[in-house]
Backbone bond lengths (Angstrom), bond angles and torsions (degrees), N, CA, C in turn:
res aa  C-N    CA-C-N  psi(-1)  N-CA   C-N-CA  omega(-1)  CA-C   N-CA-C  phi
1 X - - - 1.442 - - 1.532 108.25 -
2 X 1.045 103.95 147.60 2.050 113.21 -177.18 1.836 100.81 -124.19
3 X 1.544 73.48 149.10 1.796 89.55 165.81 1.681 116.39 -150.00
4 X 1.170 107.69 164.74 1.516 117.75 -171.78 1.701 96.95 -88.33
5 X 1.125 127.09 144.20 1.617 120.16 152.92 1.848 93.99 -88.90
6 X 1.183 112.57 141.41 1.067 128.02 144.93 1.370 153.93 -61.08
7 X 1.638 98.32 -59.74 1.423 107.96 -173.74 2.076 106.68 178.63
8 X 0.883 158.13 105.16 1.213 146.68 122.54 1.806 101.62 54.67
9 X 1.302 110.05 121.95 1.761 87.00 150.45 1.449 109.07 -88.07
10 X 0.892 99.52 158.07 1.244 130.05 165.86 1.362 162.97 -149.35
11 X 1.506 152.67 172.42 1.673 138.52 165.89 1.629 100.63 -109.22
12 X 1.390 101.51 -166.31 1.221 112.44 -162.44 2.111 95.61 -82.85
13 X 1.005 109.52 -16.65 1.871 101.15 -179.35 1.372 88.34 -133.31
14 X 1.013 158.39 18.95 1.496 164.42 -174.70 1.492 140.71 -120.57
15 X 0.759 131.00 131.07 1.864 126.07 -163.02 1.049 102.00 -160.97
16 X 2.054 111.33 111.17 1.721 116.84 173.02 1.482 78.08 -77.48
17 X 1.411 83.70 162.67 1.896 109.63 173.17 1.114 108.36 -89.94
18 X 1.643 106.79 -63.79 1.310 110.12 -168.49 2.073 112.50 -92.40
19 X 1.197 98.32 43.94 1.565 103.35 171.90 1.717 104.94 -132.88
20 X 1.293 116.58 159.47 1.514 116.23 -150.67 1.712 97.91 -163.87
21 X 1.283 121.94 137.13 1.432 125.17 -164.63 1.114 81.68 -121.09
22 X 1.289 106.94 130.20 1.667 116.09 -170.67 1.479 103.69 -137.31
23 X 1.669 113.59 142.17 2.128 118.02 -169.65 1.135 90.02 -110.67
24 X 1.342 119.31 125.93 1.590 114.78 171.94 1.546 115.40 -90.08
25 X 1.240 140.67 143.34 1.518 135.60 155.22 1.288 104.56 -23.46
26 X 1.610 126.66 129.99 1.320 117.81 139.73 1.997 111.98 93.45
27 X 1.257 73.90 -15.65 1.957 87.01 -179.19 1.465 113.67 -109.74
28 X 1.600 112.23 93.10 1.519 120.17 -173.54 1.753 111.41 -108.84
29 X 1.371 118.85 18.39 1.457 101.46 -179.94 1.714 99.68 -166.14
30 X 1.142 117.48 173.09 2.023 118.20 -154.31 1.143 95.66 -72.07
31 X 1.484 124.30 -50.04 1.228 141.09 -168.37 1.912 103.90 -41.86
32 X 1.277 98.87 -65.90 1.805 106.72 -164.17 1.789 92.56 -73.95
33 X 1.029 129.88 6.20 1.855 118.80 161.54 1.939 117.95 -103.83
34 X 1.250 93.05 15.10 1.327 95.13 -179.73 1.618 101.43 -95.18
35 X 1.426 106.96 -16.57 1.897 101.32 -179.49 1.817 90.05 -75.65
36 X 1.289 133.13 -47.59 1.385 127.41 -169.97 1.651 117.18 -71.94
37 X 1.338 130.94 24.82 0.942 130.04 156.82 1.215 116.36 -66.81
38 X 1.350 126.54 150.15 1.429 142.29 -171.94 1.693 103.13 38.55
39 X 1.010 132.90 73.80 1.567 124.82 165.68 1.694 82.28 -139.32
40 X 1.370 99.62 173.24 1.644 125.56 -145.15 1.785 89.00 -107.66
41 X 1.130 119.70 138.27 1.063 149.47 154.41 1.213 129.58 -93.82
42 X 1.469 131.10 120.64 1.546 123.15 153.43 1.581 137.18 -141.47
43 X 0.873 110.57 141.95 1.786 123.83 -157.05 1.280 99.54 -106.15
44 X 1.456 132.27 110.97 1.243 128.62 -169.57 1.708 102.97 -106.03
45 X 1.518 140.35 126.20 1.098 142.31 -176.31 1.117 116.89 -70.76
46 X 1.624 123.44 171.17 1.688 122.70 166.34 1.700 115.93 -60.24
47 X 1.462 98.24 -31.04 1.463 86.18 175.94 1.534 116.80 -122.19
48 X 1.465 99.77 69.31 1.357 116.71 161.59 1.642 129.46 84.27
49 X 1.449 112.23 -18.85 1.344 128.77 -154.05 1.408 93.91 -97.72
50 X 1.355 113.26 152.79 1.302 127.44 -166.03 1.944 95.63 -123.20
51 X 1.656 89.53 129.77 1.805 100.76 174.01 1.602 99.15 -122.99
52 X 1.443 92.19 110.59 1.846 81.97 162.82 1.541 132.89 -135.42
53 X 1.489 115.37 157.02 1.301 107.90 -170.35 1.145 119.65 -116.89
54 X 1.912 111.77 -133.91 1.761 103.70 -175.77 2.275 80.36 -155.24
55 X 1.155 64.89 161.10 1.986 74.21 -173.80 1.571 73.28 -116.45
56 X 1.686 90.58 131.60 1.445 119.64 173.16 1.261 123.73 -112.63
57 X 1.447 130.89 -43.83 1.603 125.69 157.15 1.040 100.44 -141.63
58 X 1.000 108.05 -169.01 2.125 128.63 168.47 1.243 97.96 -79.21
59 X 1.591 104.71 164.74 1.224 109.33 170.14 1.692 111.44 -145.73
60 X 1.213 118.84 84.20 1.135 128.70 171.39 1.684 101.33 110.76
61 X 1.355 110.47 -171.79 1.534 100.66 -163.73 2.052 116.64 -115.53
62 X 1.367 92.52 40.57 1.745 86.35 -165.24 2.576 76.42 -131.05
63 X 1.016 101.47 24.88 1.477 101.22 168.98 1.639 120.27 84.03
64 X 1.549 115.64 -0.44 1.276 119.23 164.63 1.716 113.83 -35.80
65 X 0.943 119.71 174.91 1.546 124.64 166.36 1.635 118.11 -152.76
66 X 0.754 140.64 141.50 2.027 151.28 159.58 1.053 101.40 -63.77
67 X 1.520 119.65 120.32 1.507 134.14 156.77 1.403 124.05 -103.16
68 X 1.277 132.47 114.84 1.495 117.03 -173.27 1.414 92.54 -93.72
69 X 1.212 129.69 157.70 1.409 130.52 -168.51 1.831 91.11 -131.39
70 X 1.304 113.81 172.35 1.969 117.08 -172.30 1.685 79.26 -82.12
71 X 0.984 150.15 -65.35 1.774 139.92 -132.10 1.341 101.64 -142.95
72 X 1.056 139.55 163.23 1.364 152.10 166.45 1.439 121.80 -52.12
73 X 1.177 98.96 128.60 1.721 110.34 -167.44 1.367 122.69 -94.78
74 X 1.322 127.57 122.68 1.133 134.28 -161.51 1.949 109.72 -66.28
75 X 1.626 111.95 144.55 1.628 104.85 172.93 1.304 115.99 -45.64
76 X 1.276 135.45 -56.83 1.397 169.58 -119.73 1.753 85.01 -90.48
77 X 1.299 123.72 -38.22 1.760 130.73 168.40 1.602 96.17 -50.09
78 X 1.055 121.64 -58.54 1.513 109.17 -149.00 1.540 136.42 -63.29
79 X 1.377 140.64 73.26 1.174 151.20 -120.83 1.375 107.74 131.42
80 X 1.140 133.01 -49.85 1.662 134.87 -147.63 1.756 92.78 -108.51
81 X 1.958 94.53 147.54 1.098 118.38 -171.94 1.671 106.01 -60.17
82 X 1.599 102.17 170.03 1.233 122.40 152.58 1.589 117.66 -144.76
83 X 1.632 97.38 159.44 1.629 98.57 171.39 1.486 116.23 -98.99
84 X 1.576 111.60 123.32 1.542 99.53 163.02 0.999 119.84 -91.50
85 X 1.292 132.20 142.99 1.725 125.88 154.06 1.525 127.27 -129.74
């Protein structure tokens, strides 16, 4: 299964690093992101290295989800796929 990262969560003066709002293929409503809780995430870089996380809840109601990732995630992520499993 694949997903888009989106964007950083965030507040209005605030930015987790290592949290990431991620659109999955195929997942349009709160209900169908409650099966992807706790499954493994990973974001593979340009130079080779693998960052991975854990999808922790939804985030808002059109099927987004919260990813906490192990370390802080680079800008250069935001646009580019990931694999869940």
């Amino acid at each position: 299964m694949e997903g888009v990262i989106v964007n950083f969560r965030r507040g209005k003066t605030t930015m987790k690093g290592n949290q990431m709002v991620l659109v999955v293929d195929g997942v349009n409503t709160k209900a169908k992101t409650e099966k992807l809780i706790g499954k493994k995430v990973i974001w593979k870089s340009p130079g080779n290295k693998e960052i991975t996380g854990k999808i922790t809840m939804p985030h808002g109601n059109k099927g987004a989800v919260r990813v906490l990732f192990e370390k802080g995630m680079p800008g250069q992520s935001i646009g580019q796929k990931v694999r869940i499993e």
